[in-house]
gemmi code that builds the backbone of each chain (N, CA, C; Angstrom):
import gemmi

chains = {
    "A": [
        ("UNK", (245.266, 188.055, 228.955), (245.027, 189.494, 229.119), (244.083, 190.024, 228.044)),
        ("UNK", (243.077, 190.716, 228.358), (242.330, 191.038, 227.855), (242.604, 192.966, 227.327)),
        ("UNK", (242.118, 193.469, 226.025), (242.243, 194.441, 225.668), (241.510, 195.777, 226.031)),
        ("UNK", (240.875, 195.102, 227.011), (239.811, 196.236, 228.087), (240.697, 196.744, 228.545)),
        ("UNK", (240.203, 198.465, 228.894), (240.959, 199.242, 229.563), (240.953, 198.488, 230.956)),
        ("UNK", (241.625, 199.063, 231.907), (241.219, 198.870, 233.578), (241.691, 199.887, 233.970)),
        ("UNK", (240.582, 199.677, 235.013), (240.603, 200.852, 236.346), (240.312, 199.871, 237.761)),
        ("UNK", (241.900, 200.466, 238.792), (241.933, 199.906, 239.838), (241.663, 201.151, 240.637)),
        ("UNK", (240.569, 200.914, 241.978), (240.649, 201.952, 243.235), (241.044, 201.048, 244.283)),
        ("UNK", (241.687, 201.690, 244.791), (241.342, 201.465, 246.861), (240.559, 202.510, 246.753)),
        ("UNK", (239.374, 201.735, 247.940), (238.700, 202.533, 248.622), (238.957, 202.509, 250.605)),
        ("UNK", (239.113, 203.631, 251.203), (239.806, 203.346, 252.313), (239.011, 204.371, 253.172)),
        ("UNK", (238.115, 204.665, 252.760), (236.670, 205.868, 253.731), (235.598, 204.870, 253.694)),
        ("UNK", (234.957, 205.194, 255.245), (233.941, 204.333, 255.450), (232.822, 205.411, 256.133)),
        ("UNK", (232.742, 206.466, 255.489), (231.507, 207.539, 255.625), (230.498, 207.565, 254.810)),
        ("UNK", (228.940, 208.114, 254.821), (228.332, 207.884, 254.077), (228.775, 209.175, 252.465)),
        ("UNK", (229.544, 210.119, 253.002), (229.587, 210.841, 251.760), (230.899, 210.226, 251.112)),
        ("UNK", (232.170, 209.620, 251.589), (232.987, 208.622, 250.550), (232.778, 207.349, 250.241)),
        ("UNK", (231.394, 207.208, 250.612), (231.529, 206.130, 249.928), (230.945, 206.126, 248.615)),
        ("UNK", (230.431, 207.109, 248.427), (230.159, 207.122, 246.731), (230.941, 207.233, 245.744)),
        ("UNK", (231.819, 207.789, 245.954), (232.950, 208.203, 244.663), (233.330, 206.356, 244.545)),
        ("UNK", (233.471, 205.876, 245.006), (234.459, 204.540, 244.646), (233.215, 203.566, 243.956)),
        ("UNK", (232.236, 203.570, 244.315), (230.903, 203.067, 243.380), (230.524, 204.105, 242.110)),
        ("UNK", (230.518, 205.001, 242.356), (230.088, 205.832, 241.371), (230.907, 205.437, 239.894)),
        ("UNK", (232.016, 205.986, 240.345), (233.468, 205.651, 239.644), (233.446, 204.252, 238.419)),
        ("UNK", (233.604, 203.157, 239.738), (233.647, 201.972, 239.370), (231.972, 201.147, 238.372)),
        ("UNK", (231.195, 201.202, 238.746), (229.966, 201.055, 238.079), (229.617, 201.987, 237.132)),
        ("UNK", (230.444, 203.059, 236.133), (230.208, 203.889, 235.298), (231.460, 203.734, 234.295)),
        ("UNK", (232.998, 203.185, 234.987), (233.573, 202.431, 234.077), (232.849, 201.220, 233.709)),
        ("UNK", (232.539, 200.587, 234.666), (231.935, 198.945, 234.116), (230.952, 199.240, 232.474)),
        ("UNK", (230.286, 200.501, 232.888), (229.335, 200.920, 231.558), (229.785, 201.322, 230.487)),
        ("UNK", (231.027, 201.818, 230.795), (232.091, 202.356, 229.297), (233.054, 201.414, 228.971)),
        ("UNK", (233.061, 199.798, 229.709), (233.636, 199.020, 229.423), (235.197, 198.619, 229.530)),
        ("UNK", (235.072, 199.296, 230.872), (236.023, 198.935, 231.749), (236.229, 197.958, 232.522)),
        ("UNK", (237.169, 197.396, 232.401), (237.633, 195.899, 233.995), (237.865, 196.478, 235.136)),
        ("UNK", (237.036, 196.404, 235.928), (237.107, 197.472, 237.135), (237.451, 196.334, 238.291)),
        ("UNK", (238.091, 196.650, 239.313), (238.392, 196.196, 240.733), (238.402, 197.309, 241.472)),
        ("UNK", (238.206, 196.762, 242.869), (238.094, 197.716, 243.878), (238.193, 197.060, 245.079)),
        ("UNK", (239.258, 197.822, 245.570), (240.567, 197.179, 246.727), (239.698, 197.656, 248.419)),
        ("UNK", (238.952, 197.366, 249.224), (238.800, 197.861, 250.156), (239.895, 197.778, 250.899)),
        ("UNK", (240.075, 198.713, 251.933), (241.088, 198.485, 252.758), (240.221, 199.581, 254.036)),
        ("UNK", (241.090, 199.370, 255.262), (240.925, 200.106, 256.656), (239.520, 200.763, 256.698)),
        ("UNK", (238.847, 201.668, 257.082), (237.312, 201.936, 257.017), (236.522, 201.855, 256.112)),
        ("UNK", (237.268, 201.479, 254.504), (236.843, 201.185, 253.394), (235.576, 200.254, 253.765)),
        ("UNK", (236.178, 199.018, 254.503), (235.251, 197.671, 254.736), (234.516, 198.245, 255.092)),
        ("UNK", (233.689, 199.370, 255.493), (232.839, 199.193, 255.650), (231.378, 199.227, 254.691)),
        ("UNK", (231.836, 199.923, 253.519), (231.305, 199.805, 252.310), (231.078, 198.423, 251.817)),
        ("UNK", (231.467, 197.345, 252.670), (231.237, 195.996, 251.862), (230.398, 195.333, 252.794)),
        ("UNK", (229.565, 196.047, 254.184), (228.430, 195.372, 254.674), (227.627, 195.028, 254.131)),
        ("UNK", (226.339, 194.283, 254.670), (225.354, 193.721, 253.665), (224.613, 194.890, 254.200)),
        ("UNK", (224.090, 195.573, 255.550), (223.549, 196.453, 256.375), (224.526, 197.538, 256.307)),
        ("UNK", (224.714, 198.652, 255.603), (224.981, 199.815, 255.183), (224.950, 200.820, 256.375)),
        ("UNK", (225.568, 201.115, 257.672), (225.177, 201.993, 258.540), (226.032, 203.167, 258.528)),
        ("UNK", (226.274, 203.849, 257.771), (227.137, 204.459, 257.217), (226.748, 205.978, 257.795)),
        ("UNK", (227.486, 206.857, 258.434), (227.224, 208.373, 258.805), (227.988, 209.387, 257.937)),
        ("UNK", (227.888, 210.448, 258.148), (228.216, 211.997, 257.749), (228.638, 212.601, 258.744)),
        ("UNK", (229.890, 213.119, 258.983), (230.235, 214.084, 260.145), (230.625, 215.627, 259.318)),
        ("UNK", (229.454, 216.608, 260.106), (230.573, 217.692, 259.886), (231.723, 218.384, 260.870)),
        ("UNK", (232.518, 217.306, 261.502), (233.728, 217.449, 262.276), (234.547, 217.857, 261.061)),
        ("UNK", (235.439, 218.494, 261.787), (236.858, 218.475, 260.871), (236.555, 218.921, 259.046)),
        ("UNK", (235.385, 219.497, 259.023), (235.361, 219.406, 257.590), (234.616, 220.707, 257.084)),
        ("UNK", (235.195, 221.639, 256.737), (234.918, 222.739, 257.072), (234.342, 222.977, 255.106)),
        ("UNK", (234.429, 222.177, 254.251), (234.173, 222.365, 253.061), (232.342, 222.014, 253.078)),
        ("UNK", (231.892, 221.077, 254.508), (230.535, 220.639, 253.888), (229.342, 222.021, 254.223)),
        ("UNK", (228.547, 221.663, 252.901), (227.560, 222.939, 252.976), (226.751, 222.901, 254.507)),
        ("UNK", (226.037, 223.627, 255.338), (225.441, 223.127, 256.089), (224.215, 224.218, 256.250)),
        ("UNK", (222.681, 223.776, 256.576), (221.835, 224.465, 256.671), (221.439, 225.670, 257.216)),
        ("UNK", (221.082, 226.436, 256.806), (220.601, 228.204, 257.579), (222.152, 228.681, 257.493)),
        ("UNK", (222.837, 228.393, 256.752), (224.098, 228.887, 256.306), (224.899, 229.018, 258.077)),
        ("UNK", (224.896, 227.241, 258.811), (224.792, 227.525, 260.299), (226.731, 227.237, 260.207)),
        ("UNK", (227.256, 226.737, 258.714), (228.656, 226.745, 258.940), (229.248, 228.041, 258.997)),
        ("UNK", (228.730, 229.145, 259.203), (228.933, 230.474, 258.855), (229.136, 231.031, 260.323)),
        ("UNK", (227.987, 230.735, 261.312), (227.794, 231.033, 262.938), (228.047, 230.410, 263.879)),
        ("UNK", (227.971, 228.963, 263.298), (227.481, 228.168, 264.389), (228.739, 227.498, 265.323)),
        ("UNK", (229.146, 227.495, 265.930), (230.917, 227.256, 266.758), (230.739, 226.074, 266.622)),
        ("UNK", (232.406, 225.862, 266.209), (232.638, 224.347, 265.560), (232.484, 223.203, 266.778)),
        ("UNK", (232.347, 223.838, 267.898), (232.110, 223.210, 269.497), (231.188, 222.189, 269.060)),
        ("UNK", (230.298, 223.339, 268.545), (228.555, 222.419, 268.317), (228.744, 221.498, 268.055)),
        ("UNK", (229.291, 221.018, 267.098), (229.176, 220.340, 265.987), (229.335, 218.933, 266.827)),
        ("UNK", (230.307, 219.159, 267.623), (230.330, 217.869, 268.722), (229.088, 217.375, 269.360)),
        ("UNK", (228.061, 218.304, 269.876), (227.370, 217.896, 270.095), (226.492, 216.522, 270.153)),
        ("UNK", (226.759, 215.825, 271.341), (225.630, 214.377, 270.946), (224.124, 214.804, 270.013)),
        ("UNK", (224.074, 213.791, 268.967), (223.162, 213.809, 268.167), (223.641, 214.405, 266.705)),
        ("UNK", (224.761, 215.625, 266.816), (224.954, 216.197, 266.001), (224.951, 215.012, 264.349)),
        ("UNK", (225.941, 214.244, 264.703), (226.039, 213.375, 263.442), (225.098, 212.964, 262.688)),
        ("UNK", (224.417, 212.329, 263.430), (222.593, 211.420, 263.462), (222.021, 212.712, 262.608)),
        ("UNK", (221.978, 213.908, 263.025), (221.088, 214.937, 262.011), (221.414, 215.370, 260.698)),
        ("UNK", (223.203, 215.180, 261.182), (223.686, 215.709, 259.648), (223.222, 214.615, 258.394)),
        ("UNK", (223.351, 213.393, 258.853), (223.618, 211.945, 257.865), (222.346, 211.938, 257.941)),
        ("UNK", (221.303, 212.132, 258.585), (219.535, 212.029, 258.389), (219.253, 213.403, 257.118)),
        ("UNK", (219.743, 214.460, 257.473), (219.319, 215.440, 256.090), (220.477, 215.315, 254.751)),
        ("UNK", (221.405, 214.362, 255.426), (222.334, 214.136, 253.411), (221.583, 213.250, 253.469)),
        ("UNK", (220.886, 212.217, 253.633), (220.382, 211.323, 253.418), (219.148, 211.667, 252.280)),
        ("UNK", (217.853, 212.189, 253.294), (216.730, 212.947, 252.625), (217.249, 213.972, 250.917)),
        ("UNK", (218.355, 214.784, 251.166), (218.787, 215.813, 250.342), (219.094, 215.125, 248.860)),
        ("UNK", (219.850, 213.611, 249.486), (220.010, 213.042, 248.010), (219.181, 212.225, 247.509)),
        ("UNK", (217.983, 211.578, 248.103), (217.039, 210.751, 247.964), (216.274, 212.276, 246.995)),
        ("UNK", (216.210, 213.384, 247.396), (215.297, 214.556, 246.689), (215.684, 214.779, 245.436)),
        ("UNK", (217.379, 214.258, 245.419), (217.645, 215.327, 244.436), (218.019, 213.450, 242.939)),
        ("UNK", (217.345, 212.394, 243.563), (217.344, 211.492, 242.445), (219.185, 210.716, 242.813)),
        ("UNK", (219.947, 210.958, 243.573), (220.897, 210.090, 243.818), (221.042, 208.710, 244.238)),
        ("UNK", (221.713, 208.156, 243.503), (221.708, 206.874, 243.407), (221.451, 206.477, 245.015)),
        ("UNK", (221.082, 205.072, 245.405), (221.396, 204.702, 246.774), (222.223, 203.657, 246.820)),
        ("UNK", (222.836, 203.916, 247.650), (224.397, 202.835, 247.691), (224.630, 201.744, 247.528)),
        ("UNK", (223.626, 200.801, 248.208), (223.333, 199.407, 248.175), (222.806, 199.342, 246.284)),
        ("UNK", (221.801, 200.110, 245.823), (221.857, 200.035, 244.726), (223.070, 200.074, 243.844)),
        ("UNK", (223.700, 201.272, 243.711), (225.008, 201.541, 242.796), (225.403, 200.024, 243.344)),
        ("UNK", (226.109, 199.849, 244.630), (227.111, 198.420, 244.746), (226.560, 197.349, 244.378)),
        ("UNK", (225.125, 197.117, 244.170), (224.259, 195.816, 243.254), (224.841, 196.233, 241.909)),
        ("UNK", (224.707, 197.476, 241.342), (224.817, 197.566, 239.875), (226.478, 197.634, 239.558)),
        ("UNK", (227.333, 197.772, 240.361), (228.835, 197.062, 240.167), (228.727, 195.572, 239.943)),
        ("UNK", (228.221, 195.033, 240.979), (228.427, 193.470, 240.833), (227.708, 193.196, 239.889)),
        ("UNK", (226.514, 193.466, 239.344), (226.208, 192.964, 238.219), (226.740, 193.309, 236.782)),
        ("UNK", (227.428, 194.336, 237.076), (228.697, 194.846, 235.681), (230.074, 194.040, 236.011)),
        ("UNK", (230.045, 193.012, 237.003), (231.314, 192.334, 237.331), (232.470, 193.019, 237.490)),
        ("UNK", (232.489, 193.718, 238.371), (233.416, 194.822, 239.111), (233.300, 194.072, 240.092)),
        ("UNK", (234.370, 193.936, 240.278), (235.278, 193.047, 241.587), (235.681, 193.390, 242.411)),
        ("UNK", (235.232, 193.129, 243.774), (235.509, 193.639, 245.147), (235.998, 192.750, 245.997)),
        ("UNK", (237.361, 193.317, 246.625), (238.163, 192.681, 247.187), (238.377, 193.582, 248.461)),
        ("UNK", (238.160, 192.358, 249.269), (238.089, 193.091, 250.794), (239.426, 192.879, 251.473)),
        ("UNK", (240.570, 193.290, 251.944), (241.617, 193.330, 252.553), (241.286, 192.394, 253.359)),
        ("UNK", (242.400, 191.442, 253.537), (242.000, 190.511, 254.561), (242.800, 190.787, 255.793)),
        ("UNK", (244.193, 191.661, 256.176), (245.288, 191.833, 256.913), (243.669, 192.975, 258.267)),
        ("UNK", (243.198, 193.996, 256.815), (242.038, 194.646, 257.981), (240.915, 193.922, 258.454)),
        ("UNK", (240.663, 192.810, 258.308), (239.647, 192.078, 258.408), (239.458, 191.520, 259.792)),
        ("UNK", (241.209, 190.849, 259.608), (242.022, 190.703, 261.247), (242.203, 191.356, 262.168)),
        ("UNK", (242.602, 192.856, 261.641), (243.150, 194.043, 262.415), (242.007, 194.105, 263.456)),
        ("UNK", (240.563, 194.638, 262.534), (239.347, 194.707, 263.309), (238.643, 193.772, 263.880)),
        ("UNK", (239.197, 192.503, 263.639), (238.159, 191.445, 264.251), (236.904, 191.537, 263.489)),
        ("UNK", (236.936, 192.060, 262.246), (235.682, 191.847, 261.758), (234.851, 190.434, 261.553)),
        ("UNK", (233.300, 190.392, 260.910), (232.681, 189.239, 261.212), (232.209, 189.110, 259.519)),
        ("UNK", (233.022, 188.249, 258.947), (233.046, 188.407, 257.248), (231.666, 187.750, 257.497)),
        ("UNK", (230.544, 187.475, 258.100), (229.470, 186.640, 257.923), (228.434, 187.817, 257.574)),
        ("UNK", (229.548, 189.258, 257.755), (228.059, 190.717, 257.728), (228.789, 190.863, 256.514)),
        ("UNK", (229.842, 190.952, 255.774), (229.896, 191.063, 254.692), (229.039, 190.955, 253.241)),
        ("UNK", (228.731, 191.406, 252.298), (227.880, 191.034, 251.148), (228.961, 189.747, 250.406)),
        ("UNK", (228.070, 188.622, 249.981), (228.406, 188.091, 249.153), (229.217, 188.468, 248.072)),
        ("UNK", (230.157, 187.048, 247.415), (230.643, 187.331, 245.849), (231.858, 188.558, 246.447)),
        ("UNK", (232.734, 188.376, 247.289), (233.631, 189.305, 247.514), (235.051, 188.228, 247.758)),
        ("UNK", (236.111, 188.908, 247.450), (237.048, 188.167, 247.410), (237.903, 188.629, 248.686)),
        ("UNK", (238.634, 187.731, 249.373), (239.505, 188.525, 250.510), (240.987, 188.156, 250.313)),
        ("UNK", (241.795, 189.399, 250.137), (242.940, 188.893, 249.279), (243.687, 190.207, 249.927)),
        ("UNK", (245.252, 190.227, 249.904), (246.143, 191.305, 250.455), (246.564, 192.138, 249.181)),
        ("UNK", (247.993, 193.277, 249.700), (248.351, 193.920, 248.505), (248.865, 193.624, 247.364)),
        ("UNK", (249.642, 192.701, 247.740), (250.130, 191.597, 246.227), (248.946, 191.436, 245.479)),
        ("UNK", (247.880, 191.207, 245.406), (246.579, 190.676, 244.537), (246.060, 191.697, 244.088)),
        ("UNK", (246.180, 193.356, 245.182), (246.036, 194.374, 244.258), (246.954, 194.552, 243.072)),
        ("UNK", (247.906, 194.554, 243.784), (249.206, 195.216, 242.128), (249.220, 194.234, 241.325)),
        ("UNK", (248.465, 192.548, 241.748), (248.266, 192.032, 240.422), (247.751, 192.589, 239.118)),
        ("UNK", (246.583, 193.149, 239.392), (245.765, 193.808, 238.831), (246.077, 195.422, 238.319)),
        ("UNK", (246.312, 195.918, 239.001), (246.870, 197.799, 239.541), (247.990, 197.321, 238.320)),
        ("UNK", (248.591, 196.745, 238.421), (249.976, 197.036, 237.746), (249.799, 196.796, 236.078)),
        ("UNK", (248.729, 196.816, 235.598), (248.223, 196.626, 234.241), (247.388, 197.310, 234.099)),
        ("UNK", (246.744, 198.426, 235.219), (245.605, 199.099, 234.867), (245.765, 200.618, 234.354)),
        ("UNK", (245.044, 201.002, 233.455), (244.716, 202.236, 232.587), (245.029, 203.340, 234.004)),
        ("UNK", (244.136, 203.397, 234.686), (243.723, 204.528, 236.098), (243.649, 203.284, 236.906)),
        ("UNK", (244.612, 204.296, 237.779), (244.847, 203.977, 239.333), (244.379, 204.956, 240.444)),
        ("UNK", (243.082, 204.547, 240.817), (242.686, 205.962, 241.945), (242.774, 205.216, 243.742)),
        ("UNK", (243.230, 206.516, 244.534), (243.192, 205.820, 245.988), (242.228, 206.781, 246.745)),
        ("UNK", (241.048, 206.368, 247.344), (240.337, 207.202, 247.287), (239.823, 207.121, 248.849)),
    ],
    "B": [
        ("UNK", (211.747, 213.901, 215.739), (212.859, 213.017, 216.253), (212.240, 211.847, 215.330)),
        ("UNK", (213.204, 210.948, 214.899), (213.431, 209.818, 214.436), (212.526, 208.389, 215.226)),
        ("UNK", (212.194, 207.677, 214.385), (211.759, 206.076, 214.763), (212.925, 205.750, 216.221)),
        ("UNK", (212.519, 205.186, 217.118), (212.974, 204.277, 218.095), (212.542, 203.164, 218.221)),
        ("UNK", (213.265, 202.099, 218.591), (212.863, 200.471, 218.821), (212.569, 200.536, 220.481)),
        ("UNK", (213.043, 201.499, 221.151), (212.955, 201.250, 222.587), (213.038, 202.549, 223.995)),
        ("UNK", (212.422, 202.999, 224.351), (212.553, 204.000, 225.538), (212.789, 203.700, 226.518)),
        ("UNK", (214.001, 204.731, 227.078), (213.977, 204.855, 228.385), (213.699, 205.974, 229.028)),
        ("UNK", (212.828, 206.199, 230.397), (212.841, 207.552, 230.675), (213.461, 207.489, 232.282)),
        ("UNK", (214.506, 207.858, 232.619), (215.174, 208.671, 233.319), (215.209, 210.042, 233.984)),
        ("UNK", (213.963, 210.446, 233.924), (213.537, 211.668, 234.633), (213.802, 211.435, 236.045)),
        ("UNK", (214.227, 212.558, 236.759), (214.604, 212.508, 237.906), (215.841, 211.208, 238.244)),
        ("UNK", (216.442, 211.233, 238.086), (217.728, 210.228, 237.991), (218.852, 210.986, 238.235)),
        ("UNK", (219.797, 211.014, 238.637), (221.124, 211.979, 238.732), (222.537, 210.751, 238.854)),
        ("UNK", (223.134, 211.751, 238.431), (224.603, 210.845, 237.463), (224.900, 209.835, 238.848)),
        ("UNK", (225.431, 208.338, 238.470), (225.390, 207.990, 237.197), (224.426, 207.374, 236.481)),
        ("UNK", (223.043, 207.204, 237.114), (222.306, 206.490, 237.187), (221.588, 206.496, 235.987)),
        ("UNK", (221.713, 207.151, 234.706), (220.944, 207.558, 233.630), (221.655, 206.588, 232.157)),
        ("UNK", (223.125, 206.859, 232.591), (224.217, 206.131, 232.114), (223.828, 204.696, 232.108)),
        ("UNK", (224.146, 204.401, 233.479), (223.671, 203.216, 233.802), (222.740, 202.312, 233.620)),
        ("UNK", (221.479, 202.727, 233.687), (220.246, 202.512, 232.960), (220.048, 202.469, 231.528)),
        ("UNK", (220.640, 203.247, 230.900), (221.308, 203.473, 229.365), (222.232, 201.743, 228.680)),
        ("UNK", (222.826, 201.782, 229.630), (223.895, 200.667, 229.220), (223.044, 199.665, 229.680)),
        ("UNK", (222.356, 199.302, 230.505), (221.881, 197.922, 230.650), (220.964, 197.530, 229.715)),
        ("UNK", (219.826, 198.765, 229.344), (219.106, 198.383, 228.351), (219.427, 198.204, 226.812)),
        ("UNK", (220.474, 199.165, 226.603), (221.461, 198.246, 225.401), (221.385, 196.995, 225.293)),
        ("UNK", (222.400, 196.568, 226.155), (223.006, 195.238, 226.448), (221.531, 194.212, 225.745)),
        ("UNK", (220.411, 194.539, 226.243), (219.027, 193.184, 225.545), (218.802, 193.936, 224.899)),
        ("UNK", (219.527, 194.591, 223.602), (218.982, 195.010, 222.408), (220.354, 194.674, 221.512)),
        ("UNK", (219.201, 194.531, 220.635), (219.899, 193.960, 219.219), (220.904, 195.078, 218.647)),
        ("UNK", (222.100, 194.737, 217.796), (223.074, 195.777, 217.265), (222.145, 196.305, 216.270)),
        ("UNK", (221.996, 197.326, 215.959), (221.428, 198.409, 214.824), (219.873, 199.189, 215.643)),
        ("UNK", (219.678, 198.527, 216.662), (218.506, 199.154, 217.487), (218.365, 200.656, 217.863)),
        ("UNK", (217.478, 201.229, 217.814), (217.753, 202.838, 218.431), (216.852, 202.673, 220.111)),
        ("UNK", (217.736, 203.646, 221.005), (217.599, 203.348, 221.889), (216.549, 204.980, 222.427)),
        ("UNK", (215.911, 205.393, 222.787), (215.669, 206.450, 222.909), (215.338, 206.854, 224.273)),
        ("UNK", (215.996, 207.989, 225.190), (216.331, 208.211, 226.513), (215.847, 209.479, 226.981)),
        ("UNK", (215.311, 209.719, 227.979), (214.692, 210.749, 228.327), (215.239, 211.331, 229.520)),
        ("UNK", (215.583, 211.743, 229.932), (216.594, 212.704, 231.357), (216.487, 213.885, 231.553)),
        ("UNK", (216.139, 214.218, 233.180), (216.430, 215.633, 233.526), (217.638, 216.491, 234.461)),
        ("UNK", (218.996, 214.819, 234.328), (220.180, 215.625, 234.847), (220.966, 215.875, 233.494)),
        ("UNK", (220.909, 217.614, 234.048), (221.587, 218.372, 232.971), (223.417, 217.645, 232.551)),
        ("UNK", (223.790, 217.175, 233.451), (225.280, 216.969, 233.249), (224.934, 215.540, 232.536)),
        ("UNK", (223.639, 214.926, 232.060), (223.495, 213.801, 231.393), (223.887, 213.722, 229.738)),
        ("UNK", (223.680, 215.205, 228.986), (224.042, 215.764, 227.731), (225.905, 215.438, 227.147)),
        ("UNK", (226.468, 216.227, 228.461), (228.495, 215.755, 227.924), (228.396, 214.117, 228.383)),
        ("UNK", (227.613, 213.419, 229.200), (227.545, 211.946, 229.627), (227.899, 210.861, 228.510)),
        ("UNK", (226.021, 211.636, 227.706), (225.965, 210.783, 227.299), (226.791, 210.760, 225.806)),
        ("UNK", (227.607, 212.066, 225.570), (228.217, 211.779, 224.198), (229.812, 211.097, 224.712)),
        ("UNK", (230.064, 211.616, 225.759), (231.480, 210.618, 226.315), (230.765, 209.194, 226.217)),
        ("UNK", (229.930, 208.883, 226.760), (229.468, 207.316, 226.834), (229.465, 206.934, 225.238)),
        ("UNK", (228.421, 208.054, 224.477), (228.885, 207.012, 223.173), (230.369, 206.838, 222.178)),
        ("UNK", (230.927, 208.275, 222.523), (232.359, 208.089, 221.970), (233.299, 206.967, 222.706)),
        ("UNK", (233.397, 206.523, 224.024), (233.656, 205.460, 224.534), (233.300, 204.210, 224.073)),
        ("UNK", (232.328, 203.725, 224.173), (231.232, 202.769, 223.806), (231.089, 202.024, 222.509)),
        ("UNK", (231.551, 203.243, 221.500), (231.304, 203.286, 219.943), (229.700, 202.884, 219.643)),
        ("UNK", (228.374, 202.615, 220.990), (227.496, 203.201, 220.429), (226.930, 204.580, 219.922)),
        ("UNK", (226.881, 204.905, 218.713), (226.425, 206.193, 217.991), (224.793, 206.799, 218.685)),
        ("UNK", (225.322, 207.832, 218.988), (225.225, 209.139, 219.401), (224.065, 209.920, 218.359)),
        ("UNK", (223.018, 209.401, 217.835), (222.267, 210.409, 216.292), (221.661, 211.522, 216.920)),
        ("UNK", (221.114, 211.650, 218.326), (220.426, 213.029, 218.356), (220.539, 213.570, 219.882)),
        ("UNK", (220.709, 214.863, 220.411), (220.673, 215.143, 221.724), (220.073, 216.228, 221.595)),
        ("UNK", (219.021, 216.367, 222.333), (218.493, 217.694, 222.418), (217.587, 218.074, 223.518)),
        ("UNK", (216.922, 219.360, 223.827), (216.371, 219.438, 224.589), (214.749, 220.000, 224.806)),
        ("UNK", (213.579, 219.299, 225.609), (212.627, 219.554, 224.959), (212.002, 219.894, 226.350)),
        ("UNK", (211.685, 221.083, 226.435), (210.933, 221.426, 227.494), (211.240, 221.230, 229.075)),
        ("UNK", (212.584, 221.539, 228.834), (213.440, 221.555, 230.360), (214.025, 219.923, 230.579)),
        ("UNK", (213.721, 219.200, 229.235), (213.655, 217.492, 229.376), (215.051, 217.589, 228.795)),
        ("UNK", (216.173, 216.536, 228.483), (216.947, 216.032, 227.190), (216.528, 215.276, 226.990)),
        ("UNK", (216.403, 214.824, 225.487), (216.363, 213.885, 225.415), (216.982, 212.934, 224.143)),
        ("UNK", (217.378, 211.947, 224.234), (218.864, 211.502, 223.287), (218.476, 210.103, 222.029)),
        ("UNK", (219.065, 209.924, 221.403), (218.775, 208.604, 220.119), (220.093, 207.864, 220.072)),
        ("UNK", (220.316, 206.621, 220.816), (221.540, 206.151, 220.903), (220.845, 204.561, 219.797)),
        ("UNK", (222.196, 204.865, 218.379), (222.272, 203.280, 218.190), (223.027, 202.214, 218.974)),
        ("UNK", (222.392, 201.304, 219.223), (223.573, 200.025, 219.502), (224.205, 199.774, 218.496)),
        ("UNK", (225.712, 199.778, 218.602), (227.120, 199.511, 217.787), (226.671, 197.663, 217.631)),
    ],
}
model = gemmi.Model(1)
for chain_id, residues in chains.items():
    chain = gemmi.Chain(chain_id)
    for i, (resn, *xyz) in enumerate(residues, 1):
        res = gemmi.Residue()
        res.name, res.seqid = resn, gemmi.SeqId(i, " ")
        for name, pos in zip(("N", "CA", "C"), xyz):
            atom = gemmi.Atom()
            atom.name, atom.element = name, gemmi.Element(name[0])
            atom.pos, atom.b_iso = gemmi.Position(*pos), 0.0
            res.add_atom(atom)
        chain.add_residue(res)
    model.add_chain(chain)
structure = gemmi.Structure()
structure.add_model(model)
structure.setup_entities()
């Protein structure tokens, strides 16, 4: 055992706006010299593609800002609208590329190269029939026991 | 501002990415080196003194120069 703090997350959102907090997080302890892990689980995986296709909905989410102040008028009907998604996740996209935000595939390169450890649920792996061959390299596939290996010695515990 | 062994400029960068960039270029510098950093995310100023009180690299100057910060980190 080592005298490094740790910080364990699950990450369990597979949108393009959660998936930052669990990289952000984790690759900024790695810099303050933290032992970081990070537990994917249920839509989490999807943050561990090698191809990133990640959307933005403003369904159900009545906190996100939205343009011409249209969360103010615009009937939440709309929002259903085919295409709707595709426009929202095309202007967060542009908005954070403007405003100098990291890009995802980047931040999750600069975890693994701070050796922050990503562990992909293997019970969801099954659930979904996923195809670990789209997965990114250097990932471990391990259940909840292998989290609280870890979790159960760590400084911060976030579930995110 | 003081002698530096090394710059980084971080203009246009937003958290954490200034940090980040900060710590890697440490890492290939020698202990007693000054690191000198240039940034225009404002929330980079409380960053970067949590990073060096964390870190125990020292923290000698933060300030701001023409809408810029810009910082003097020794490597510990």
């Amino acid at each position: 055992m080592s005298d490094e703090k740790k910080l364990a997350i699950i990450a369990t959102k597979g949108s393009l706006d959660w998936a930052y907090p669990p990289f952000i997080l984790a690759s900024t302890a790695a810099a303050l010299g933290y032992e970081t892990e990070i537990f994917f689980t249920f839509y989490g995986l999807q943050l561990l593609k090698k191809n990133l296709q990640l959307e933005v909905t403003p369904l159900g989410n009545p906190g996100m800002p939205m343009p011409m102040g249209m969360d103010k008028w615009f009937p939440v009907l709309g929002l259903a609208l085919p295409g709707m998604q595709g426009m929202m996740t095309g202007m967060m996209k542009r908005k954070m590329a403007s405003k100098g935000v990291a890009d995802l595939t980047e931040l999750r390169e600069l975890c693994q190269e701070a050796e922050v450890k990503l562990i992909a649920c293997q019970m969801t792996v099954d659930l979904f029939e996923m195809n670990t061959a789209e997965f990114i390299d250097h990932i471990e596939y391990a259940g909840a026991a292998r989290f609280f290996e870890f979790a159960g010695q760590s400084d911060i515990c976030l579930y995110i | 501002m003081a002698d530096f062994d090394q710059e980084l400029d971080a203009s246009g960068l937003n958290c954490p990415l200034p940090i980040l960039r900060a710590k890697k270029t440490l890492n290939g510098m020698e202990s007693g080196k000054i690191l000198h950093i240039i940034a225009t995310d404002p929330g980079s100023v409380k960053d970067f003194e949590a990073f060096a009180n964390q870190t125990g690299n020292e923290l000698m100057e933060s300030k701001e120069v023409g809408g810029k910060f810009e910082f003097l980190i020794k490597k510990a």
